[in-house]
N, C-alpha and C positions, 0 to 999 in steps of 0.2 A: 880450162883444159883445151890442148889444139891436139887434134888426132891428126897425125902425117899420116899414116898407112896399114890397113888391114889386109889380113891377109886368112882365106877360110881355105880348109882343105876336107873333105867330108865331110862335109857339116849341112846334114837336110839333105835338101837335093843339088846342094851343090859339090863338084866334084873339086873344083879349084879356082880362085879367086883373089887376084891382088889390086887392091887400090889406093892408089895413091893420092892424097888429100893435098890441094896448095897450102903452103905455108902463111899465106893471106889471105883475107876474102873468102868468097863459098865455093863450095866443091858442090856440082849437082851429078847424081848419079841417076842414069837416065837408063830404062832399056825397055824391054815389052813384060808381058803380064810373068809372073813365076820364073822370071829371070834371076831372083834372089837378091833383089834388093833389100827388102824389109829381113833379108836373113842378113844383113850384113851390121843392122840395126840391133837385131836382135842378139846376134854374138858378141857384140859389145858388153852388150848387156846380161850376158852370161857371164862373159871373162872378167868384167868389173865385181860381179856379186859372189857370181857360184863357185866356188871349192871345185879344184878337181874330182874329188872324192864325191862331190852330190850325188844324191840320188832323187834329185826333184823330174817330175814328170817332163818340164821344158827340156830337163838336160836329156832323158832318155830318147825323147824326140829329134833332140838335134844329131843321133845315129842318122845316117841312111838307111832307107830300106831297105832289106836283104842284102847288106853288105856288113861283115865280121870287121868291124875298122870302129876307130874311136873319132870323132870329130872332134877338128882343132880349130884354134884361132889363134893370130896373135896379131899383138898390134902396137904401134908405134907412138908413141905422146909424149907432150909438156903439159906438166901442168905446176905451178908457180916455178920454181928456180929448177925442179927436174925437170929430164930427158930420159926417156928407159924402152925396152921394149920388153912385150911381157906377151908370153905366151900360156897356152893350159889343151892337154888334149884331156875329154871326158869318156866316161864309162868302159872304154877297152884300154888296156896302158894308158892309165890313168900320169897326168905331172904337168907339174907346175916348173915355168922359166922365166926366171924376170934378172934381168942387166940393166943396169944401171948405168947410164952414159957420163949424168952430170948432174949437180956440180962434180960430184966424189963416186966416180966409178965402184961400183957394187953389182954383189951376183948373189943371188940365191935360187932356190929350187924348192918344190914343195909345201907342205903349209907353210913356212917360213917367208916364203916368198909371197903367196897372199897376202898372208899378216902386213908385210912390209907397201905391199900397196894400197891397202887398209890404211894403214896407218899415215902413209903421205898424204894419201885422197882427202883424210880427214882435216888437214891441218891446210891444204891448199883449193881447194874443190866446195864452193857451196851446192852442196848436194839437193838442196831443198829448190835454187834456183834448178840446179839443171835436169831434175825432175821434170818441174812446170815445163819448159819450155820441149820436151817433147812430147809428141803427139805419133801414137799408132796407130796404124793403118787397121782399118775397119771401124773403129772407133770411132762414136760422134764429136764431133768438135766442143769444146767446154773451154770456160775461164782457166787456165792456170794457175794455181793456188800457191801466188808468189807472197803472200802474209809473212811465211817463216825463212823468207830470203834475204839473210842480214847484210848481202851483197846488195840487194837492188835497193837495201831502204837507206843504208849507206849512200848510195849513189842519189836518190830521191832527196836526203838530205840536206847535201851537197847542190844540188840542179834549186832546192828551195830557199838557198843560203842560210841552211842551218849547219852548225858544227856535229861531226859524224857521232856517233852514238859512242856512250862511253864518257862524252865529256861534262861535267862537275856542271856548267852553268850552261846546259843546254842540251832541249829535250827532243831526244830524235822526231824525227819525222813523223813517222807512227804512232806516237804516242802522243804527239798535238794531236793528229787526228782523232784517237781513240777520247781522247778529253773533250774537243768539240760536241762529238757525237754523245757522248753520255751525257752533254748541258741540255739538249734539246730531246731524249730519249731515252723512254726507259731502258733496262738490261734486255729483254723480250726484244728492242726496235721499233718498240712505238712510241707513239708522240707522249712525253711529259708535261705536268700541269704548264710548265713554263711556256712548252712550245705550243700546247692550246690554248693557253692565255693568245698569244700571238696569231693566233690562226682565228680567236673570237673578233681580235682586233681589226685584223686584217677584213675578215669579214662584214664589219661595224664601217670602217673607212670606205671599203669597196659601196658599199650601201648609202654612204654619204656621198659618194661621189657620183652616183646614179643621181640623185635626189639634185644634188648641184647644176648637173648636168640637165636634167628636167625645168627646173629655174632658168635658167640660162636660156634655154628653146623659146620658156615661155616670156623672158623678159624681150629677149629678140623680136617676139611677136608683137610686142607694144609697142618697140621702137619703129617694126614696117609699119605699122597701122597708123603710128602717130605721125610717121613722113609722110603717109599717103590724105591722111586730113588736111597736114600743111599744105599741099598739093591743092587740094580741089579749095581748099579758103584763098589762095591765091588764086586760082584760076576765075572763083565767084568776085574778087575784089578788081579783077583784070574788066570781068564783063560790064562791071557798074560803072 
């Protein structure tokens, strides 16, 4: 998905807001504290999920305070071969707009028009990747739980020279992995007899190799001691 352009009109505390995203590269939206940034995050994320019709507490929230108005959003994107702009105002005149630029020009309104973005999202949009990759404000920073992102393991596949998932004589990415890991570990994630065999070995050789290494110190010591005798028998053969 590329967002070109959001645009908020009542929504929170902001009264009106249009931004325009490069068509390449990053967009950094920049200003001081409660300037409505993370609200501009967050209507996305309204407009992509919530039904005009909601009545979830986010949406109630996204009113203004003491103001009779309904907060809107709309916003502008591609994502695989579309181009559309879709709009949704909540809780006071409640609706739904979505146009459709391209490939094939289309309009709808209403649930119907949700549905129909629903419905692209699903077929062009890994949703599980673009989960992971954002991150809300307040929130501790954590891994991204990209496991269920058939985008990224495709692409990992690919980066491993393996053939992308789905093909007959070759096994995605992921699932080497998952095989590796089950040879050397139980289901739980701990070590199997296999991999304690190996770890007793490991520990046996390490043990040998101390032992080696002690031999060695002490054989060195025979070889100084028996230079340093050469030494003084020749220096007694020198005096005679």
């Amino acid at each position: 998905m590329r967002i070109l352009r959001v645009s908020l009109r009542d929504f929170r505390g902001v009264a009106a807001a249009d931004v325009d995203l490069a068509s390449e590269g990053v967009t950094i939206v920049e200003g001081p504290n409660e300037a409505g940034k993370s609200t501009l995050a967050d209507a996305i994320d309204m407009l992509l999920a919530d039904p005009s019709s909601s009545t979830k507490a986010r949406v109630k929230a996204a009113q203004p305070s003491g103001h009779d108005v309904g907060p809107w959003a709309e916003m502008e994107f591609e994502t695989g071969g579309f181009r559309m702009t879709y709009a949704k105002r909540w809780v006071k005149d409640a609706s739904t707009e979505l146009r459709i630029h391209a490939p094939v020009p289309e309009q709808h309104t209403g649930r119907a028009a949700h549905d129909r973005v629903a419905e692209i999202l699903g077929t062009t949009l890994d949703a599980a990747l673009f989960a992971a990759l954002r991150q809300q404000q307040g929130l501790p920073l954590a891994q991204g739980d990209f496991g269920a992102s058939a985008t990224l393991a495709r692409a990992l596949d690919e980066a491993a020279g393996v053939r992308a998932a789905g093909d007959d004589d070759a096994a995605p990415l992921m699932e080497r992995i998952d095989e590796a890991r089950e040879e050397w570990t139980t289901p739980g994630g701990l070590p199997n007899k296999a991999m304690q065999k190996l770890g007793e070995c490991a520990a046996a050789a390490g043990a040998d190799a101390a032992a080696a290494r002690e031999a060695l110190v002490r054989q060195e010591g025979r070889i100084d001691e028996h230079r340093r005798l050469a030494r003084e028998i020749a220096l007694a053969d020198d005096r005679e």
